[in-house]
C-alpha positions in Angstrom: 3.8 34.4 8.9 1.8 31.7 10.7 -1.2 30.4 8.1 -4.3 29.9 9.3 -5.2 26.8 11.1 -8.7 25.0 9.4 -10.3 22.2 11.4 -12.0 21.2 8.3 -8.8 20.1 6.2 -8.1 17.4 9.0 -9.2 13.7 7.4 -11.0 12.0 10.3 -12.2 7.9 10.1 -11.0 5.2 8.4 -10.2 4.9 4.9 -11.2 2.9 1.7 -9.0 1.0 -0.1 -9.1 0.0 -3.7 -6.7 -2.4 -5.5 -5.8 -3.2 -9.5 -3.5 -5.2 -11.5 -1.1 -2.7 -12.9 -2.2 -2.2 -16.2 -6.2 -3.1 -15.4 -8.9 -0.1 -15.4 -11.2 -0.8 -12.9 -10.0 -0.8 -9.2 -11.6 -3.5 -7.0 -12.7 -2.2 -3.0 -11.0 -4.5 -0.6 -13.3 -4.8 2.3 -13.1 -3.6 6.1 -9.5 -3.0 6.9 -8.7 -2.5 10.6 -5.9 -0.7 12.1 -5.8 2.5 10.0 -4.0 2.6 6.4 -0.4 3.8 7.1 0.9 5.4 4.3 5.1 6.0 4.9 7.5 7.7 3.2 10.7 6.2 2.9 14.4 8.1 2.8 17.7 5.7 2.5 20.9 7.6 2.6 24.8 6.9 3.0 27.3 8.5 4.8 30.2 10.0 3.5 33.5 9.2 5.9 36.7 10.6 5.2 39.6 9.2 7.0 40.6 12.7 8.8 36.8 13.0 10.3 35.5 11.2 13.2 32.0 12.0 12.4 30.1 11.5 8.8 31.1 15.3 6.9 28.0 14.7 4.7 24.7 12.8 3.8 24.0 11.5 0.2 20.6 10.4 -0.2 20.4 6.8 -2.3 16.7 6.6 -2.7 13.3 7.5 -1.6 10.0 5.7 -2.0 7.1 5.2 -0.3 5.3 1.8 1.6 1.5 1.4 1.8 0.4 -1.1 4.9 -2.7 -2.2 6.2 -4.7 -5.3 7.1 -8.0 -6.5 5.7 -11.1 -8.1 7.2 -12.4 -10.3 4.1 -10.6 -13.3 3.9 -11.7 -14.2 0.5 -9.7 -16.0 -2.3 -9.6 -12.9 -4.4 -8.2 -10.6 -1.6 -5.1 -13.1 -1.5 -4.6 -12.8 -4.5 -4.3 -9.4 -5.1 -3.1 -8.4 -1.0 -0.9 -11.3 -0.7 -0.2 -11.7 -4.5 -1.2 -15.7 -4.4 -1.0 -17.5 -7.9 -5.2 -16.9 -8.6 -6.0 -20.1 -9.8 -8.3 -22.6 -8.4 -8.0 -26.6 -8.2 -11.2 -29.2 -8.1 -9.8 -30.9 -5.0 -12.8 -33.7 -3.7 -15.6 -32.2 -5.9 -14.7 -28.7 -4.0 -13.0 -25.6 -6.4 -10.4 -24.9 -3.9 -8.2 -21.5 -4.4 -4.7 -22.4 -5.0 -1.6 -21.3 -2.2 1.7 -21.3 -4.1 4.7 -19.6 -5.2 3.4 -16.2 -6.6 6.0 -14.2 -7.7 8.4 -17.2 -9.3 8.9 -15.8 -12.7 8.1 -12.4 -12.4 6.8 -9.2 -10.7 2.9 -8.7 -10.7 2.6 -4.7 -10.2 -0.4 -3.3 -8.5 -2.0 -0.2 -8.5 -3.2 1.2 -5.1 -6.2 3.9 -4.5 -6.7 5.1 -1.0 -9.9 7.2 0.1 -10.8 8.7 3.0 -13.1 12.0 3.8 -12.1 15.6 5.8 -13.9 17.1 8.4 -15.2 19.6 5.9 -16.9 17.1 3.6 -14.2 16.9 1.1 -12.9 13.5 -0.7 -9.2 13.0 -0.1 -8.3 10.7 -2.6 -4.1 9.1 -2.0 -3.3 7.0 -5.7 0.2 4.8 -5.9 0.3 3.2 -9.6 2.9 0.9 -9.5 3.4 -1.0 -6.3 5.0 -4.8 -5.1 3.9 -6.5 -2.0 7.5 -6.6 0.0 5.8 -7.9 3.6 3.0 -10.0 4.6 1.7 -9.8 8.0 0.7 -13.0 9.5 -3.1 -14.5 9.4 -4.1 -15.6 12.7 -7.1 -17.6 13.8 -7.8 -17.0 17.0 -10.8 -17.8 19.3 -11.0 -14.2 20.5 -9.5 -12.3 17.7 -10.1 -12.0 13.8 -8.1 -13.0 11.4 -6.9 -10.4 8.9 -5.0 -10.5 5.7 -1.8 -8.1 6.0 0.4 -6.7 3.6 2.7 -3.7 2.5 3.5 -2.9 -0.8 6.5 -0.8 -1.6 5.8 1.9 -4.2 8.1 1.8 -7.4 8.7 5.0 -9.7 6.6 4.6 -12.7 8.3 5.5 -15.6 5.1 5.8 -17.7 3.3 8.3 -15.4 7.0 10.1 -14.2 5.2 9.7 -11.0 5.0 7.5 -7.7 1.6 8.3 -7.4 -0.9 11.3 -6.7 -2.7 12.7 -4.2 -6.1 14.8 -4.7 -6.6 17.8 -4.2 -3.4 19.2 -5.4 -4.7 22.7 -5.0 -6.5 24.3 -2.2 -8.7 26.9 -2.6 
């Protein structure tokens, strides 16, 4: 039996993103993003061969995940930091506190915590939350005299033992 189609439950404009340290409380707004927020889910499988089959006789599925990607607007030292996952210090270079580039991830992970917002045609907050996520890809940050440059990334979302969840999405229920 077909369910009923409502126009209302479609989200519609651009989305809000919010970004933490792992184990912080307070999520920190990233700025303008551009390009949408593409939220993928991920499937990796294997086939099984048997020497007497030309063709793969079944699947087995090895993992499954999701990847968050989108680009941001601000091109601020803190949104490296936490986008790009850049080493957050700053250096006195000339009299000027300059924000350190560098090797960010040399001695271990940095988890982040990802919040995603965006609004339905009917009024109602859609809220997507990932709680334990790595940046795995960085886009590239082009200045360009007819362009913008943007601060890219996409974090792969881990399986957080604590929560026995990958994330949450709101609202679970529909009334």
């Amino acid at each position: 039996m077909p369910s009923k189609f409502d126009a209302g439950k479609i989200i519609s404009g651009g989305a809000t993103v919010f970004i933490k340290d792992k184990d912080d409380i307070v999520y920190t707004n990233v700025g303008f993003t551009r390009d949408g927020v593409t939220i993928r889910k991920s499937r990796d499988s294997r086939d099984l061969l048997a020497d007497q089959s030309f063709y793969p006789i079944d699947v087995s599925i090895t993992s499954e995940g999701f990847e968050v990607a989108f680009k941001v607007y601000q091109s601020t030292y803190a949104n490296f930091k936490s986008i790009w996952g850049e080493p957050g210090r700053t250096k006195v270079v000339d009299g000027k506190v300059k924000g350190v580039f560098g090797i960010s991830s040399a001695s271990e992970v940095k988890y982040k915590s990802l919040k995603i917002c965006g609004l339905r045609k009917d009024g109602k907050a859609v809220e997507y939350e990932f709680l334990k996520c790595v940046q795995v890809s960085f886009g590239e940050h082009t200045l360009v005299r007819d362009g913008d440059a943007m601060i890219e990334a996409t974090f792969r979302v881990i399986w957080d033992t604590d929560a026995e969840a990958m994330g949450y999405f709101t609202p679970g229920v529909e009334t």
